[in-house]
N, C-alpha and C positions, 0 to 999 in steps of 0.2 A: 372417490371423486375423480374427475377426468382429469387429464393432463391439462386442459386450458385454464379449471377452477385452482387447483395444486399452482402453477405457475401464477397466474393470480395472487396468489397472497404469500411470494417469495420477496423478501426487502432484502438488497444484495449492497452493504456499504462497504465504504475504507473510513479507518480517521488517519486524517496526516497533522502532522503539529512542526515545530521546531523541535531538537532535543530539552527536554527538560519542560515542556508545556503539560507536563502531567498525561500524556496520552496513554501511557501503560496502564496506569492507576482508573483512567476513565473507561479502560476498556474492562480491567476487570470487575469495576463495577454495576456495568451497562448487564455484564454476566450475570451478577448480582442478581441485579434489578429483574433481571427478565427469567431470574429462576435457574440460570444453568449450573452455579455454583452454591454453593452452602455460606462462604467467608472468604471476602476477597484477602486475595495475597497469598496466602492464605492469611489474611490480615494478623491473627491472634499469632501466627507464628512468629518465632524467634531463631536467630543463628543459621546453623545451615539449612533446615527446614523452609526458610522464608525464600520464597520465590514467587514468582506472578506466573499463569497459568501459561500467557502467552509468552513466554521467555523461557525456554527451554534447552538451549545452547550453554553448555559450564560457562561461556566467556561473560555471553547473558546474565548469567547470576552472581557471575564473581564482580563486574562492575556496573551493574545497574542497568543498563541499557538495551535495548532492541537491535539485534542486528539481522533480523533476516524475518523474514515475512511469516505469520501463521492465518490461519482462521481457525473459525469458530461458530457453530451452527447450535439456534439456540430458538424456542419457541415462545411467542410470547403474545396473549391474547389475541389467540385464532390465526397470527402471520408469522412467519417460519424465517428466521432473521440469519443472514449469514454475513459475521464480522469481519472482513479482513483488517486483519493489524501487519501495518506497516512499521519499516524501521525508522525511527526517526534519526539516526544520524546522517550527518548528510554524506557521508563515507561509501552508505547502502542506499543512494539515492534509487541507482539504475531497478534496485528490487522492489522501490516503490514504485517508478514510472508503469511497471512491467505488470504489478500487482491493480494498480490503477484501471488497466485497460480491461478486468477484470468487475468492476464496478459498478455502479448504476448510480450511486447517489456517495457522497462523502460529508464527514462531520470533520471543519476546520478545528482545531482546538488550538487558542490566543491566551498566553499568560496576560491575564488582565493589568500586569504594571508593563510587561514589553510590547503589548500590539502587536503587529505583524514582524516580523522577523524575516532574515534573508530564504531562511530556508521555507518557508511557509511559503514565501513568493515563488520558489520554482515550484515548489510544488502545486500553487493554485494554478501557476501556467498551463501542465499538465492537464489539471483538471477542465480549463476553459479550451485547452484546443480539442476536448474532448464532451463538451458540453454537457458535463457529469454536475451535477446540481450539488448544492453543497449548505449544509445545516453549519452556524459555526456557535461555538460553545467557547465564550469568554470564561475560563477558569482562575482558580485562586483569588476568588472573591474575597476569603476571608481573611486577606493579607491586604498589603496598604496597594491602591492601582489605581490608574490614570482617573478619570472622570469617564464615566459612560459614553456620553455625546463624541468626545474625543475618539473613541476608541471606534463609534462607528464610522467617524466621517472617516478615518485612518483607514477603514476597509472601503465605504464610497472611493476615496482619493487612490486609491494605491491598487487596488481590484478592479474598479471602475463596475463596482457590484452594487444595486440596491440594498440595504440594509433595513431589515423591519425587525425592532425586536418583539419576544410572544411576552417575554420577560419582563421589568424593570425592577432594577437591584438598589434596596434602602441603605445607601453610604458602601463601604468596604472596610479590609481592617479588623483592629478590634471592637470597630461600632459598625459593621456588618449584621443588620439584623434578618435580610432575606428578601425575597423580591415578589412583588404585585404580578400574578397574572390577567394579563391586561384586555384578555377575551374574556374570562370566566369572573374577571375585579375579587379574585380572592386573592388575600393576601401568604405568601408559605413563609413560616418563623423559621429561622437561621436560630437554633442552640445551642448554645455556644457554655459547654462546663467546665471550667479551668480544673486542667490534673487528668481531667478522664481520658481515655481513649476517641480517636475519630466515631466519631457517635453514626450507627448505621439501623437507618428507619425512613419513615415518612416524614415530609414535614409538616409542622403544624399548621394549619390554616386558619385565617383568622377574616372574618368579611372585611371587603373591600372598603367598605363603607367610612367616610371622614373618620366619625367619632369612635367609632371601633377600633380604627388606626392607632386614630391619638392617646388612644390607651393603652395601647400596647407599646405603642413607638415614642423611643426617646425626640422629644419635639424640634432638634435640630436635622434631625434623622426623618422627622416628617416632613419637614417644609421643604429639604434640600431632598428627595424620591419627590415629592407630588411638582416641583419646580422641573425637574429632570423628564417626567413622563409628561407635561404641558409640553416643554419644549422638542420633548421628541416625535407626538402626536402632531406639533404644527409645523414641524422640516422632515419628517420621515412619513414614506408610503405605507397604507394596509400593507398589508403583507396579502399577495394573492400567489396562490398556490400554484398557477399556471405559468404565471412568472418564474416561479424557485425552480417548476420542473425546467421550464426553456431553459436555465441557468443564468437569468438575468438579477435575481433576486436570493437573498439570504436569509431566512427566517434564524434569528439570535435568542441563545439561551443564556443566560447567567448562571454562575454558580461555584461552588467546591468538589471537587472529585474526592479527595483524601479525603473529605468529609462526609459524601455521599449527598451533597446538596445541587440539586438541580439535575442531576443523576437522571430518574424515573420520569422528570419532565423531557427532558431531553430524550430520551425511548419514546416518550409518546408522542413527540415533534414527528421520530421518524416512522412510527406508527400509524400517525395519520396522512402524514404528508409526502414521504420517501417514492419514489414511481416504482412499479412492478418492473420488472427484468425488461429492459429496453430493445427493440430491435438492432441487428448487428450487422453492419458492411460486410459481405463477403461477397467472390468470384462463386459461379457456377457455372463448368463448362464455356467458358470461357467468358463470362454475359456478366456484370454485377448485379447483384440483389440485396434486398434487403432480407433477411433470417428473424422473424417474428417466433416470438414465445409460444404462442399457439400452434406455430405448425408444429405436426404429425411425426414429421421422421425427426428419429435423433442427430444432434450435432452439440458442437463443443470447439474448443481449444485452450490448449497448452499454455498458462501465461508464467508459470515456474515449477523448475525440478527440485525436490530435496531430499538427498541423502545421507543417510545414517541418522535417522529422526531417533530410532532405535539403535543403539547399540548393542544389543546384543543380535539383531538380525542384519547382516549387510540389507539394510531395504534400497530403495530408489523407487521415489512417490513421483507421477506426475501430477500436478494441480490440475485439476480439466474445469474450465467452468461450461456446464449446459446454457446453450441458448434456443433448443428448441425441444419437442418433443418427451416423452417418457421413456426415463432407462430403468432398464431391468434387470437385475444381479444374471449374468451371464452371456449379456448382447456380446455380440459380434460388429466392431466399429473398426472403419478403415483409416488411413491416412490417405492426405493426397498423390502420396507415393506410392501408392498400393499396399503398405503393410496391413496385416489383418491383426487385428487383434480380442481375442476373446476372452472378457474381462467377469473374471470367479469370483474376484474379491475387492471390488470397490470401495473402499471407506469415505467415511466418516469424520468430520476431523473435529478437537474440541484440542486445540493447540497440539499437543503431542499425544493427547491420548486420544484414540480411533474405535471405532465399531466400524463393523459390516454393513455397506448399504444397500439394501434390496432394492430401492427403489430412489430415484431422484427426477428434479424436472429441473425444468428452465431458469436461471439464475441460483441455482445449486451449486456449491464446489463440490467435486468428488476425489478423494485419491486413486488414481490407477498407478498400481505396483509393475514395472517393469525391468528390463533389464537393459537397457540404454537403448530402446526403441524409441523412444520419443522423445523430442525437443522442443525448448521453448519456442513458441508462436507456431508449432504443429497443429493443424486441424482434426479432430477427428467425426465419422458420420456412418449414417448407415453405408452409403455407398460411394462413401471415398470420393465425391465430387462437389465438395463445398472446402472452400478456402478462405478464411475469416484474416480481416485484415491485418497487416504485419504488428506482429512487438519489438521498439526500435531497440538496438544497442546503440550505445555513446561511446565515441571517443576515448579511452583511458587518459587521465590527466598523468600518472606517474607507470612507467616501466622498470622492470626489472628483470634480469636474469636470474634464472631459478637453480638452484644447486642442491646434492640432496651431501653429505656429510659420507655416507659408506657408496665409495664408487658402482659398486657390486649390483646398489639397488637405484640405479640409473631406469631401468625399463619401470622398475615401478613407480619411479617417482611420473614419468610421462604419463600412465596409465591416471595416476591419483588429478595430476594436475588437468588433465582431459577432462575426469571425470565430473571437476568443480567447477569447471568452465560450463559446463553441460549446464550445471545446476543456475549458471548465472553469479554466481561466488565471485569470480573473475573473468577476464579475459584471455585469451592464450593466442600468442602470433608464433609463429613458424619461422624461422628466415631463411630465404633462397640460400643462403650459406653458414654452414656453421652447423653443429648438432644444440648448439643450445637454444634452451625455448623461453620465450619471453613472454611475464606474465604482466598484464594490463591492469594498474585498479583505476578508481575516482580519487582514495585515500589511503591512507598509510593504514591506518585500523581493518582495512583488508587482509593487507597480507598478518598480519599479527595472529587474526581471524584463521587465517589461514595455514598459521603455523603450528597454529592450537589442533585445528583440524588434520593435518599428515599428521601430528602427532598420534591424537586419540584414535583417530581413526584407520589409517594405516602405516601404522610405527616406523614412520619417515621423520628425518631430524633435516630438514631443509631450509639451507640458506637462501634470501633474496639480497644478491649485488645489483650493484647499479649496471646498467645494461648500457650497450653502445648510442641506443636512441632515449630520445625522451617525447618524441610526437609520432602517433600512430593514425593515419588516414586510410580510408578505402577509397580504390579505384574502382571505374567503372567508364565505359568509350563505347560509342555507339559500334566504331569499329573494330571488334575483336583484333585483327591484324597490328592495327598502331598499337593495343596494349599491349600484346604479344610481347612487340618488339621495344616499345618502352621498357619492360620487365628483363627483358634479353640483356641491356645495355644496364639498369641498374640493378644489376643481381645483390650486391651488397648493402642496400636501400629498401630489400623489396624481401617480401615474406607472403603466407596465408594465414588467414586465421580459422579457427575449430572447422569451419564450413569450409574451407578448401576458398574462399572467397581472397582477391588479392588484396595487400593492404602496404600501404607504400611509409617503410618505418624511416623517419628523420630525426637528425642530429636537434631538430628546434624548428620555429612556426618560418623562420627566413627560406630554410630550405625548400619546404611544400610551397609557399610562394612563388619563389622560382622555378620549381620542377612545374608547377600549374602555368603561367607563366611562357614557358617552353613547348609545354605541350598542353594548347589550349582546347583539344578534341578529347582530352580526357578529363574526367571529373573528377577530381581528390575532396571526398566528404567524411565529415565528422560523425555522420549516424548513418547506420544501416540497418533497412528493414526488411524483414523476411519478404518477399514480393510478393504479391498474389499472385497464384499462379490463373 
């Protein structure tokens, strides 16, 4: 098949949730579902064995949680699916924004007793300044949750998002019997067997039809589903699909993930509906364009680095996602810097376990294995002159000074600390005075992250002190000369971070007020984005 048909039938998602909205569990069984696993979890495991496919970090497994971004490349009836799983804590925010950009289409996931959550709302921010379409999947059906109606007008009110569900779900709870699909009016039975295990199948279907209902459905369970789908038929839109792609519109799924219900609808939502690999803003020679999936030559970027996926190889993976043409296990792709690079062994990724890719196209991730040649929000192309638009860093909310325990291994701890900055792990500032280096997170669960990581990985026992700042901004002045000399006068204020970029560190937000304030030709901002060149 040609590069334009292959590109064609690439579905390139994220799912973002709150912590604890079940989005691990819904991704391994979207895996499931679409054939790329045997048993989610591996679900029948027990003790140390049980783990999720996409959690792969010891920290990962020892407390339940997602901390760092994976994908997952998976086929399923003729269209070639590529998952990014996002971390849900909001600690590893910045690795979702970053993964985000990476996208085409996301699947929200809503605890159906909490509704939207704080975290869910930055992260739909994200999604809308990037007009990434988005499927959202009301989960934990089969526990007690708000009312349906409620739950979508909470996403109308607070998203400012149309809401159509394909769905509607009969009660929740323990009288959770399963929900009407409301195009095809078949009904899917929710079975429910006390004692057994999360029961993993199809569900059952039973005709839409009244009396077929009412025989199967307990009759307060029927009045109160057909009372719910009347009222939401005469306040909620069709659902049109040209809508969901412009990102004005949400098609909604009900269901159970631990139970594996609404699962395989939810695939086929993005199955049918999800856009092909989107065209991408980039610079070319100086001009902006648009980077369509069809075209010819290759191109790509860098949206995260991850290293020591394996331990037992020092690796270092760049993420690349394709946004245009056909790569081939040995191209020759440049940077806009001029580096060359000539890529033997592309992988695959299916969370941490990898194959060799011969071949990939346009909304593909690929691994390229490096050795600290490439950076996030690096472009790469055939001929090194296409520059896809920047991936932002934030601000760090907490600083610290970094200390390693044996003085001896002072060079190595800079070398490790550089190196997970690289990765997007953290952030790392420099200060115009002083040999010590300051490390930037969002949350505390970073550096912990972090400490587990020198550990295992380069047997460093390092402390994080509190550091002389606590607000980290970047500068930037039309006039190179005032920065200069701004920087001249607050050497004790003033640092760079990994990028040699200035960054003006302060005691607290009064100080950058007044230094802004004073010197009104320079700009002190909270996010910095690789520029296009």
């Amino acid at each position: 098949m040609s590069h334009v048909t292959e590109a064609a039938r690439r579905r390139t998602f994220a799912i973002i949730s709150h912590p604890d909205a079940g989005k691990t569990t819904l991704t391994e069984n979207l895996l499931l579902a679409g054939g790329a696993i045997r048993a989610a979890g591996e679900v029948a495991a027990r003790g140390e064995t049980r783990r999720t496919r996409s959690d792969w970090m010891k920290i990962e497994r020892d407390r339940g949680i997602s901390v760092s971004a994976s994908v997952m490349t998976f086929e399923f009836d003729g269209y070639m699916f590529n998952l990014l799983d996002t971390p849900g804590h909001e600690d590893f925010s910045e690795d979702t924004y970053r993964t985000l950009t990476a996208a085409d289409c996301a699947v929200m996931v809503l605890d159906a007793a909490k509704g939207i959550e704080p975290q869910t709302l930055k992260l739909f921010e994200v999604c809308r300044m990037r007009d990434i379409p988005i499927v959202t999947f009301i989960n934990k059906m089969d526990r007690e949750a708000l009312e349906p109606i409620a739950l979508l007008d909470e996403v109308q009110d607070k998203l400012q998002l149309d809401t159509s569900p394909l769905y509607w779900p009969a009660a929740s709870g323990q009288r959770f019997a399963g929900m009407l699909d409301l195009a095809r009016n078949q009904f899917l039975q929710f079975e429910r067997r006390p004692g057994e295990p999360a029961r993993i199948g199809p569900a059952t279907e039973i005709s839409g039809e009244s009396d077929s209902l009412k025989a199967n459905l307990d009759p307060y369970v029927f009045a109160e589903m057909t009372e719910g789908i009347e009222m939401a038929r005469s306040l909620l839109p069709e659902f049109d699909p040209e809508a969901f792609r412009a990102g004005n519109m949400t098609p909604v799924v009900f269901g159970s993930a631990l139970r594996y219900f609404g699962v395989a609808e939810l695939l086929r939502t993005l199955h049918s509906y999800a856009p092909a690999p989107r065209p991408q803003k980039a610079v070319k020679k100086g001009t902006p364009v648009s980077i369509s999936r069809d075209d010819p030559s290759v191109s790509g970027f860098v949206f995260k680095i991850q290293a020591n996926m394996d331990p037992n190889h020092r690796d270092r993976v760049a993420f690349l996602r394709l946004c245009s043409g056909e790569f081939r296990r040995g191209m020759r792709l440049k940077t806009t810097s001029g580096k060359q690079l000539n890529i033997h062994n592309p992988l695959m990724f299916m969370a941490q376990d990898r194959e060799i890719a011969e071949t990939a196209y346009a909304g593909d991730v690929i691994g390229v294995p490096n050795h600290g040649q490439l950076r996030v929000g690096d472009s790469l192309s055939e001929n090194g002159d296409i520059q896809f638009g920047g991936i932002p860093n934030f601000a760090p909310e907490l600083l610290r000074r970094a200390r390693v325990k044996d003085p001896m291994k002072a060079k190595h701890l800079r070398k490790a600390l550089e190196s997970l900055a690289e990765e997007g792990v953290t952030q790392l500032f420099l200060p115009s005075i002083g040999s010590d280096m300051i490390v930037g997170a969002v949350g505390q669960l970073q550096f912990e992250v972090m400490i587990e990581r020198m550990t295992a990985e380069y047997n460093l026992e390092v402390m994080f002190e509190q550091a002389p700042y606590n607000v980290a901004r970047w500068m930037a002045c039309d006039d190179p000369k005032k920065l200069e000399e701004f920087l001249d006068r607050n050497k004790s204020a003033s640092g760079t971070d990994l990028d040699g970029a200035p960054v003006y560190l302060a005691k607290n937000a009064w100080d950058v007020g007044y230094a802004q304030e004073k010197n009104p030709d320079i700009r002190f901002t909270a996010t910095k984005e690789r520029a296009l060149a």
